[in-house]
ZAVOVEX-791537 format. One record per residue: x, y, z of N, C-alpha, C in turn. Coordinates in steps of 0.1 Angstrom, whole numbers, plus 2048, in hexadecimal, padded with zeros to 3 digits. Layout:
<sites>
n.xx->X | n.yy->Y | n.zz->Z | ca.xx->X | ca.yy->Y | ca.zz->Z | c.xx->X | c.yy->Y | c.zz->Z
...
</sites>
This chain:
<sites>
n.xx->6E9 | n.yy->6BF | n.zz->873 | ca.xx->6F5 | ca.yy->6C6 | ca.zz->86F | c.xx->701 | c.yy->6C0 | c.zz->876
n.xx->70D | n.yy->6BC | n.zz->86D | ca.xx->719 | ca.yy->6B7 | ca.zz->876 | c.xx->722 | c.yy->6C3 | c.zz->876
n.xx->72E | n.yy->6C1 | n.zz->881 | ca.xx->730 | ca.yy->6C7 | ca.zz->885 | c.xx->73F | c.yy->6C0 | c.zz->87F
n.xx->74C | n.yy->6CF | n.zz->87D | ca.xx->757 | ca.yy->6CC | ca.zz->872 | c.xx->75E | c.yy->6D3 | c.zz->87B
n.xx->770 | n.yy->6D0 | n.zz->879 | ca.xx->778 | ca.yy->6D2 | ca.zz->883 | c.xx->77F | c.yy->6DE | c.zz->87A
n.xx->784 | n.yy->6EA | n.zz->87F | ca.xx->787 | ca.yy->6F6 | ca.zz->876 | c.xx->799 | c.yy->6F0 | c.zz->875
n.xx->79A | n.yy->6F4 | n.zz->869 | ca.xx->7A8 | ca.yy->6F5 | ca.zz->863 | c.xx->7B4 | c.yy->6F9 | c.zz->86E
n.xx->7BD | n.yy->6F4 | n.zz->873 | ca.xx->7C9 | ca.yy->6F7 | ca.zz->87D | c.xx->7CD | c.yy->707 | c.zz->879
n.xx->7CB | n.yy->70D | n.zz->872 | ca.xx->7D0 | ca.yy->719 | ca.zz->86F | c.xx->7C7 | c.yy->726 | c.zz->871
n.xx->7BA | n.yy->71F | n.zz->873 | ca.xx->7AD | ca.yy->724 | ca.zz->878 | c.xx->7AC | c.yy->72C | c.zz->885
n.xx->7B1 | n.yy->724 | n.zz->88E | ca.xx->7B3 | ca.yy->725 | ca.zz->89A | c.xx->7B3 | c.yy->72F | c.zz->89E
n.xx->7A8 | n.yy->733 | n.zz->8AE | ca.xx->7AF | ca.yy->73E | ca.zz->8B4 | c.xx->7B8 | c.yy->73E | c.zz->8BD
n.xx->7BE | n.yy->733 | n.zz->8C5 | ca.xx->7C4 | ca.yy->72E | ca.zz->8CE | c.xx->7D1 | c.yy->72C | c.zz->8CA
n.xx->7D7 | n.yy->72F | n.zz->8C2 | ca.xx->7E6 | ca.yy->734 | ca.zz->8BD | c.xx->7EE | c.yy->727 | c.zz->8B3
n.xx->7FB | n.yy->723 | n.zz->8B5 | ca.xx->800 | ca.yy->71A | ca.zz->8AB | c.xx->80D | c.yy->715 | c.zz->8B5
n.xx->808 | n.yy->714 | n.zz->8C3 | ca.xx->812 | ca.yy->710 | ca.zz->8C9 | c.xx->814 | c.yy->6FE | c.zz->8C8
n.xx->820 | n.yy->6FE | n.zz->8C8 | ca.xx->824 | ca.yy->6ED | ca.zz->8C5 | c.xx->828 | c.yy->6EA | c.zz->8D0
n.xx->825 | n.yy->6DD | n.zz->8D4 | ca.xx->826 | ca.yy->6D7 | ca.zz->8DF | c.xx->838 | c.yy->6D2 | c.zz->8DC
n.xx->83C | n.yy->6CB | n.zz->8E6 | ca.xx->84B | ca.yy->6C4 | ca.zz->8E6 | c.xx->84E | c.yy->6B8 | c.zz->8DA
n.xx->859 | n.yy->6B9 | n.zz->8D3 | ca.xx->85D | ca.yy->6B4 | ca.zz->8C6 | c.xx->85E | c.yy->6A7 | c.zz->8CD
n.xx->855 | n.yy->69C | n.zz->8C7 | ca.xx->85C | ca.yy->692 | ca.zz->8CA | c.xx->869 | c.yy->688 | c.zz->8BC
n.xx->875 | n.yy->686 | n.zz->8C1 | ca.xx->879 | ca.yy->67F | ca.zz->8B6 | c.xx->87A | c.yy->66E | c.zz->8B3
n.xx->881 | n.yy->66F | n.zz->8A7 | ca.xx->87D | ca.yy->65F | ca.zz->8A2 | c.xx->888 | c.yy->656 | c.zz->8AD
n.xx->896 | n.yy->65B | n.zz->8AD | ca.xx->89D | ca.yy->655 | ca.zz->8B1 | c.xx->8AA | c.yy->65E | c.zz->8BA
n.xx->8B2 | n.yy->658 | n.zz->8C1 | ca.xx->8BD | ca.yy->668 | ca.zz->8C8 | c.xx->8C4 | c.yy->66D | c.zz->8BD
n.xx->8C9 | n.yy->664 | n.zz->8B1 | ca.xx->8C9 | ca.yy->66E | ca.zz->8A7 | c.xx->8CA | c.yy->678 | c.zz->8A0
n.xx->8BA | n.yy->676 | n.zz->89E | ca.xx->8B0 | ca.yy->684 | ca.zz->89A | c.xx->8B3 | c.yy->68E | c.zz->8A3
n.xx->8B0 | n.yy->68C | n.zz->8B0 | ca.xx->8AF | ca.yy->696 | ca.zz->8BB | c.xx->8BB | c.yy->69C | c.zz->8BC
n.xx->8C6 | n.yy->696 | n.zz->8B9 | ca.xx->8D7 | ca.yy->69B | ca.zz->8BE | c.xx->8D7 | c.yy->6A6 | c.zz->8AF
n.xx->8D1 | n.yy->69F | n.zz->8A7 | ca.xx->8D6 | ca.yy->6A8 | ca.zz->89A | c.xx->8CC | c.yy->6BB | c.zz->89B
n.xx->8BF | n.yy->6B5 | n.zz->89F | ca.xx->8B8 | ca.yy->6C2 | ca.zz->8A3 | c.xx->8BC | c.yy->6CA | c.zz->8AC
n.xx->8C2 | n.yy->6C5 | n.zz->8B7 | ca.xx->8CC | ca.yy->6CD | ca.zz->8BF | c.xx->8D2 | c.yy->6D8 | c.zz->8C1
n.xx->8DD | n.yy->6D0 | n.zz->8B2 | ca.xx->8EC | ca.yy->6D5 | ca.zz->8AC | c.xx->8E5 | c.yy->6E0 | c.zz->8A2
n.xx->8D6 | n.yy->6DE | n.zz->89D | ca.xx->8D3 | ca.yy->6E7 | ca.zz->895 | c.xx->8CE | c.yy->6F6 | c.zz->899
n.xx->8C7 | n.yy->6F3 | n.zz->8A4 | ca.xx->8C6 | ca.yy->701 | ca.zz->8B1 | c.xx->8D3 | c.yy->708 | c.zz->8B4
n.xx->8D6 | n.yy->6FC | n.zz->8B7 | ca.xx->8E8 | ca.yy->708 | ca.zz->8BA | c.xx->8EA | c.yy->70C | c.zz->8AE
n.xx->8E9 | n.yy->709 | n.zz->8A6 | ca.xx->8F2 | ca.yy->70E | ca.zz->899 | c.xx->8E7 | c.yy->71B | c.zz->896
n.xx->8DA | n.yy->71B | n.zz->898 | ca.xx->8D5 | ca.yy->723 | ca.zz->891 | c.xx->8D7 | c.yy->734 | c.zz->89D
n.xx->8D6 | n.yy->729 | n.zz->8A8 | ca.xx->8DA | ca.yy->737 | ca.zz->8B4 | c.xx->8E7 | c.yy->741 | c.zz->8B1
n.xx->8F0 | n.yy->733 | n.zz->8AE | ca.xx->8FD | ca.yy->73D | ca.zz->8AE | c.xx->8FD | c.yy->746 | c.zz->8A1
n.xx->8F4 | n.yy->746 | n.zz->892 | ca.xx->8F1 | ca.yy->748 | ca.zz->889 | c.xx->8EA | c.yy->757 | c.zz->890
n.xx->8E2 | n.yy->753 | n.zz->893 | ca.xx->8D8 | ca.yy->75F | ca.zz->897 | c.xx->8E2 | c.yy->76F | c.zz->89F
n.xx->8E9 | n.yy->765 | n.zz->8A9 | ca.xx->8EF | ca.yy->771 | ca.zz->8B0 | c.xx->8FD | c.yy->777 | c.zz->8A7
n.xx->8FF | n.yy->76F | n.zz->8A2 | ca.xx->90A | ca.yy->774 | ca.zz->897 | c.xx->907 | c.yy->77F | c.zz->88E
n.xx->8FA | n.yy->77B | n.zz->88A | ca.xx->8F2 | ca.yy->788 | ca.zz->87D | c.xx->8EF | c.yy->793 | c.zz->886
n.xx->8EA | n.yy->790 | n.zz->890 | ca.xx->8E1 | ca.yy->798 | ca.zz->897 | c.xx->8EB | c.yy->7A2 | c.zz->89B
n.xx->8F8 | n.yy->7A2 | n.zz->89E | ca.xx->906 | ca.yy->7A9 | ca.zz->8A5 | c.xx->90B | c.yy->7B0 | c.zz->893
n.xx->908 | n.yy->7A9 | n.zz->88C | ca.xx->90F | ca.yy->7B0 | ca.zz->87E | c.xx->902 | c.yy->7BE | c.zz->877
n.xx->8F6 | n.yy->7BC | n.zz->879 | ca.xx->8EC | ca.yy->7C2 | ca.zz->878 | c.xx->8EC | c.yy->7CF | c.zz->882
n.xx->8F3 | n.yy->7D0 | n.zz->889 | ca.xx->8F3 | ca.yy->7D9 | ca.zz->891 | c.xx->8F5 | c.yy->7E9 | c.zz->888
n.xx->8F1 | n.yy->7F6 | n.zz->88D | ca.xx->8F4 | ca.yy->801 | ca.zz->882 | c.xx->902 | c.yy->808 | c.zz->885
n.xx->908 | n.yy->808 | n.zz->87A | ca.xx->913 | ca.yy->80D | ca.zz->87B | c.xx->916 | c.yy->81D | c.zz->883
n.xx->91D | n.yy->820 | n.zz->887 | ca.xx->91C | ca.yy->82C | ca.zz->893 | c.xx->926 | c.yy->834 | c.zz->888
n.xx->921 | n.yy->83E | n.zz->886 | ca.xx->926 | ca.yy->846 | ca.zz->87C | c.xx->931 | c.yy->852 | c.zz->886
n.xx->93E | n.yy->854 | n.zz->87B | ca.xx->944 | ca.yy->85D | ca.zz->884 | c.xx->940 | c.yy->86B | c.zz->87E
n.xx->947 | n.yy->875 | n.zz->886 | ca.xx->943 | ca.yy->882 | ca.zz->882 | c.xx->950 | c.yy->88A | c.zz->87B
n.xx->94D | n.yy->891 | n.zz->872 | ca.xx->952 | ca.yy->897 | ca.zz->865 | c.xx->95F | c.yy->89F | c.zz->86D
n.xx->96A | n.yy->89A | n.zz->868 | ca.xx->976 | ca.yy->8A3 | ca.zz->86D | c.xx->976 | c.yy->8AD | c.zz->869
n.xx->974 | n.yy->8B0 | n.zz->85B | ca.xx->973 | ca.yy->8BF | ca.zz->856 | c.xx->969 | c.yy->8C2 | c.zz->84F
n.xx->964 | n.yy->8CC | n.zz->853 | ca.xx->955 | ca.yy->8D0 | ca.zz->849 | c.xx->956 | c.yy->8D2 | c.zz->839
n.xx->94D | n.yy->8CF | n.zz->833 | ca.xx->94B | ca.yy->8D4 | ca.zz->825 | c.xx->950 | c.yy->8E0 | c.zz->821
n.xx->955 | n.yy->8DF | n.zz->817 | ca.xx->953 | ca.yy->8F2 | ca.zz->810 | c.xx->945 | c.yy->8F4 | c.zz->80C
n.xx->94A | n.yy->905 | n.zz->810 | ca.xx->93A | ca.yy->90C | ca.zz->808 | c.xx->93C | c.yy->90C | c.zz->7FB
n.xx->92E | n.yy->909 | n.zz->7F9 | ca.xx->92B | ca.yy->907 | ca.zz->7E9 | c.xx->926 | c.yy->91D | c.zz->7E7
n.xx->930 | n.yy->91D | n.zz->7DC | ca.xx->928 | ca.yy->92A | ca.zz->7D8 | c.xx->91F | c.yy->928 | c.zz->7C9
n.xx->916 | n.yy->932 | n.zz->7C8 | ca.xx->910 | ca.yy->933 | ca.zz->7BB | c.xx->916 | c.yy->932 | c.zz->7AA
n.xx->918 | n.yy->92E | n.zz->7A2 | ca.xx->91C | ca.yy->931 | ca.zz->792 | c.xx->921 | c.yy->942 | c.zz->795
n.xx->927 | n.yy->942 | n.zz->787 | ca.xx->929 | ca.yy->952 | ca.zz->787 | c.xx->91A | c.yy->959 | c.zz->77C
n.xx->917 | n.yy->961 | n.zz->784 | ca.xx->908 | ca.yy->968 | ca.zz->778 | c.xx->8FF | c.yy->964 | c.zz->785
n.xx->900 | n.yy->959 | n.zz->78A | ca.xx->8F6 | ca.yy->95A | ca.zz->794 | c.xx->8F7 | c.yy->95B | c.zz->7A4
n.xx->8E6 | n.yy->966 | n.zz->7A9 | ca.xx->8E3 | ca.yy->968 | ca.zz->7B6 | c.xx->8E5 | c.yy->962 | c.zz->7BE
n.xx->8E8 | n.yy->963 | n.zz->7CD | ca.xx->8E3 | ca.yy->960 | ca.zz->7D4 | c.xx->8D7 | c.yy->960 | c.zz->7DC
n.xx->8CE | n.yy->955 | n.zz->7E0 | ca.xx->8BE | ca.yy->95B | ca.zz->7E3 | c.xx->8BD | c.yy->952 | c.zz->7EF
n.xx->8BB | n.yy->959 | n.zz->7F9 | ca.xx->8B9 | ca.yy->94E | ca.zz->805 | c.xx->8AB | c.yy->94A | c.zz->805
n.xx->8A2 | n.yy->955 | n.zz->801 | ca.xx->893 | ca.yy->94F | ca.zz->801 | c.xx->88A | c.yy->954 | c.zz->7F5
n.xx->881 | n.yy->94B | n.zz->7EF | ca.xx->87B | ca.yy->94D | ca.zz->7E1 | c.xx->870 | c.yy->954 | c.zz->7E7
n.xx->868 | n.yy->95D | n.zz->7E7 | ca.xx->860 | ca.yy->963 | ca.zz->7EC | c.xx->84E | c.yy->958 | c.zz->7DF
n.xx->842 | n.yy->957 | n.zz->7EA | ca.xx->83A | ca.yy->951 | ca.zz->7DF | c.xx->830 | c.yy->95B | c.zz->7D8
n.xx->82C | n.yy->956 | n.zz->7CB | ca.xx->824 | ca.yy->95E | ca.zz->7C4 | c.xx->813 | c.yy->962 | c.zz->7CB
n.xx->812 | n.yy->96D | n.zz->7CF | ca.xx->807 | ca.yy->971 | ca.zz->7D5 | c.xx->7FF | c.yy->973 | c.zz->7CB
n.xx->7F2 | n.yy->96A | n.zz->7C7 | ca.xx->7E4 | ca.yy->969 | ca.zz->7C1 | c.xx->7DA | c.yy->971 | c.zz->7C4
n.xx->7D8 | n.yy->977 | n.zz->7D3 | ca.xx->7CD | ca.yy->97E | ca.zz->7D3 | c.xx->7C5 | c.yy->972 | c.zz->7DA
n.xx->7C5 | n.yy->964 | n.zz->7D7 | ca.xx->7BA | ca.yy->95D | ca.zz->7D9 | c.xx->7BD | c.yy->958 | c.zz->7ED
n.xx->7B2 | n.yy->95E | n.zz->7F3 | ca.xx->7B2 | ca.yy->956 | ca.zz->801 | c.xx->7B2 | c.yy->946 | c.zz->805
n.xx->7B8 | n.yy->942 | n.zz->809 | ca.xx->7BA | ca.yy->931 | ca.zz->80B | c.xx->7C6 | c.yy->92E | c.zz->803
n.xx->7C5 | n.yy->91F | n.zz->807 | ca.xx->7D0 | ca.yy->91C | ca.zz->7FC | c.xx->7CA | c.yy->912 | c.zz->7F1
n.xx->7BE | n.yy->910 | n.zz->7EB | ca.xx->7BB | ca.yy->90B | ca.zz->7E2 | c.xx->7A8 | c.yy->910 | c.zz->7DB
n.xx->7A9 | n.yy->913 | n.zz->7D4 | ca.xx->79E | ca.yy->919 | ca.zz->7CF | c.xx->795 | c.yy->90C | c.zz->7CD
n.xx->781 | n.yy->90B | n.zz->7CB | ca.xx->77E | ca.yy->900 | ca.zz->7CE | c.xx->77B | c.yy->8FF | c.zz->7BC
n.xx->77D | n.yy->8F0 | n.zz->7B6 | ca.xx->776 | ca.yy->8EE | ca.zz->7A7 | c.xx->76A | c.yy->8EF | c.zz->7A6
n.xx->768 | n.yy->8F3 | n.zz->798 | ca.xx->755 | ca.yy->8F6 | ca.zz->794 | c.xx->753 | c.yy->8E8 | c.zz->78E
n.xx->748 | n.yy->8E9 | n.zz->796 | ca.xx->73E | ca.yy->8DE | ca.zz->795 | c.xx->73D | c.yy->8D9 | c.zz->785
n.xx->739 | n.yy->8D0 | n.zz->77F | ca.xx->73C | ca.yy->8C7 | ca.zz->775 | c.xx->72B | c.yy->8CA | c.zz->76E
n.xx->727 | n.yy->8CD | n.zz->763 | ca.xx->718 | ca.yy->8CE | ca.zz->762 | c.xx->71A | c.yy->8C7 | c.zz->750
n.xx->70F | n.yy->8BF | n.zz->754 | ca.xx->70F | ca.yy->8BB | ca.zz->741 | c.xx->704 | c.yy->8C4 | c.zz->73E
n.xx->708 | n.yy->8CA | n.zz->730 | ca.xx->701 | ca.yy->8D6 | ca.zz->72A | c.xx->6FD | c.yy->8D4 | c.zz->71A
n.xx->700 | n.yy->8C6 | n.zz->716 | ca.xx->701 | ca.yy->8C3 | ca.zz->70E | c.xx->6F2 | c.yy->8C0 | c.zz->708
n.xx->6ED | n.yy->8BA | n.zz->6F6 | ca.xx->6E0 | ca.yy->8B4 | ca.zz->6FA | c.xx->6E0 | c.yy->8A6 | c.zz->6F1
n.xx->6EB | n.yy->8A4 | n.zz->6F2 | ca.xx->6EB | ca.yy->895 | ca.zz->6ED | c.xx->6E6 | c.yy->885 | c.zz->6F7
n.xx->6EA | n.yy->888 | n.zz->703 | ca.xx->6E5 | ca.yy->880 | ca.zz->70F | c.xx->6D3 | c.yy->883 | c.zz->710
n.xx->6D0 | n.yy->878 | n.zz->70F | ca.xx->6C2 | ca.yy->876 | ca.zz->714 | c.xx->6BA | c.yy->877 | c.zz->723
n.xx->6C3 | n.yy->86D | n.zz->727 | ca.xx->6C3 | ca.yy->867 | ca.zz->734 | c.xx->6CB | c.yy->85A | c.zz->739
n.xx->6CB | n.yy->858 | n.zz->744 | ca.xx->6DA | ca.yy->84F | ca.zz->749 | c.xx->6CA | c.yy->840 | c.zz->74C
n.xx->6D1 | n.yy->834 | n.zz->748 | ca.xx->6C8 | ca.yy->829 | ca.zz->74D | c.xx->6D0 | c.yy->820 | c.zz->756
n.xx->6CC | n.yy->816 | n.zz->75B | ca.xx->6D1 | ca.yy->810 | ca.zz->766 | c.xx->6D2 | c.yy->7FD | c.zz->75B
n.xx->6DD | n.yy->7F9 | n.zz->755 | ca.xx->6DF | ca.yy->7EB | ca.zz->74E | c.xx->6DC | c.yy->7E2 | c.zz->759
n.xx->6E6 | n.yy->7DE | n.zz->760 | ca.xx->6E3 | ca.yy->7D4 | ca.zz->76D | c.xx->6E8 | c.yy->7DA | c.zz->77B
n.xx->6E1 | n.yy->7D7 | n.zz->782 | ca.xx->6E7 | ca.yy->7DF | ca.zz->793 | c.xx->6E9 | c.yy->7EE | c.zz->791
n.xx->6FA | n.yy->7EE | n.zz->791 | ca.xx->6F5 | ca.yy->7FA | ca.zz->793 | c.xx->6FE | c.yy->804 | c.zz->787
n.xx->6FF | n.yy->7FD | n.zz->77D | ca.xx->706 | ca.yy->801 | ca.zz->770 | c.xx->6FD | c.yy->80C | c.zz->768
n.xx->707 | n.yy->817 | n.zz->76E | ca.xx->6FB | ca.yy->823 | ca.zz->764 | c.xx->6FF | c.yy->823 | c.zz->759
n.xx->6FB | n.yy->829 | n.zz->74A | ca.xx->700 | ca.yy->827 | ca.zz->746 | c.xx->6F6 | c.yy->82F | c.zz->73A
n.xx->6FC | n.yy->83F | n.zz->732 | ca.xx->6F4 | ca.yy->84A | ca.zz->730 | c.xx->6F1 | c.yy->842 | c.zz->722
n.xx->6E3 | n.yy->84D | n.zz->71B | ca.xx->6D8 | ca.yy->845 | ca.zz->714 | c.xx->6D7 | c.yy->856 | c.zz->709
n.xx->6DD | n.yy->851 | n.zz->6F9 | ca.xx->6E1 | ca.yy->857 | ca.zz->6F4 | c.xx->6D3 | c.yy->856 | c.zz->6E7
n.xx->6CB | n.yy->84F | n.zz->6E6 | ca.xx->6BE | ca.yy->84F | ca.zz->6DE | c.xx->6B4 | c.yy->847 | c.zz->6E2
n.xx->6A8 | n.yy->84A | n.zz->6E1 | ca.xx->69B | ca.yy->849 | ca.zz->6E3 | c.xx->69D | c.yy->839 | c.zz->6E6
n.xx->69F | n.yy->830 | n.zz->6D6 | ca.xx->6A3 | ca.yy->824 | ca.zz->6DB | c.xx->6A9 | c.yy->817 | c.zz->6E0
n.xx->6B6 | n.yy->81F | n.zz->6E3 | ca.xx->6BD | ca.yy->81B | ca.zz->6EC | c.xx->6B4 | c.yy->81C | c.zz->6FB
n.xx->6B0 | n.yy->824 | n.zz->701 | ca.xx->6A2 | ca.yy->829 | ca.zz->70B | c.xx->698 | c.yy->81B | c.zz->70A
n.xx->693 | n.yy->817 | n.zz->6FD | ca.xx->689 | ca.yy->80E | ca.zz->6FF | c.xx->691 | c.yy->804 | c.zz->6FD
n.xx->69B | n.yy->800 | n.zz->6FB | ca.xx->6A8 | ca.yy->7F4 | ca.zz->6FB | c.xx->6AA | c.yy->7EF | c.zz->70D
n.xx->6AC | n.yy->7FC | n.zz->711 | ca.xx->6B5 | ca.yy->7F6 | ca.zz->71D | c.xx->6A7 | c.yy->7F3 | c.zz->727
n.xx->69B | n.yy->7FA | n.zz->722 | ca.xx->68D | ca.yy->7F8 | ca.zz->72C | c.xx->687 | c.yy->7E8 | c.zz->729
n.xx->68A | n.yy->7E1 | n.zz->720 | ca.xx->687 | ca.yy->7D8 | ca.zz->718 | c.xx->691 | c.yy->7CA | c.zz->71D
n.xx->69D | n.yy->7CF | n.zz->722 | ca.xx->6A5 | ca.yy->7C7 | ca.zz->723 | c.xx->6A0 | c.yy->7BE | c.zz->72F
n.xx->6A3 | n.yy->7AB | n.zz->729 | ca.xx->6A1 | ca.yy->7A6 | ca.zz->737 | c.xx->6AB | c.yy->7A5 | c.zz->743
n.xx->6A7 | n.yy->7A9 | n.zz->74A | ca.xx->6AF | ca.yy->7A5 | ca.zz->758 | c.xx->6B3 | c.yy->79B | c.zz->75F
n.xx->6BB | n.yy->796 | n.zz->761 | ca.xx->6BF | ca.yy->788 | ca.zz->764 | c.xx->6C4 | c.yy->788 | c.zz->772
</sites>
């Protein structure tokens, strides 16, 4: 068996990069100028992103009153059922029918209900692959 070197992205030992080397002072002067630019970028947003400090309301709202014709109701009282808890449990699901034969099994685990005799000797018949 040989042995294969896992994909750089594989890694459990992280994605740290060693020191950039460049082609020429150039390159390096221009990568520089690009850090600075991206620092002074960064702290620029980062000062504008800040959350606005909200002031507080010189004068309060007016009260809202109701239409004319209608109450006032501070609380809706709830409709009392009788029933203890807060949700009653559903009835169980029963086939009562007599068109279903029996449920057969096509492949794995695909049930799949068996509505005449021959269909029964169809799916018993079937090869399996």
């Amino acid at each position: 068996m040989t042995m294969h070197l896992a994909h750089p992205a594989l890694t459990t030992m992280g994605k740290r990069k060693g020191k950039v080397k460049f082609r020429n002072a150039e390159e390096a002067r221009k990568a520089r100028e690009l850090a600075q630019e991206w620092e002074r970028n960064q702290a620029k947003w980062s000062s504008m992103s800040k959350p606005i400090q909200s002031r507080p309301l010189t004068r309060p709202f007016p009260k809202l009153s109701p239409p004319p014709g209608r109450s006032t109701t501070d609380h809706i009282k709830s409709l009392d059922t009788g029933v203890k808890g807060a949700v009653t449990s559903k009835q169980s699901q029963q086939y009562t029918g007599d068109n279903v034969l029996g449920i057969t099994i096509m492949h794995k685990s695909c049930l799949q209900p068996v509505f005449s005799q021959q269909a029964a000797i169809d799916a018993a018949n079937m090869r399996r692959g």
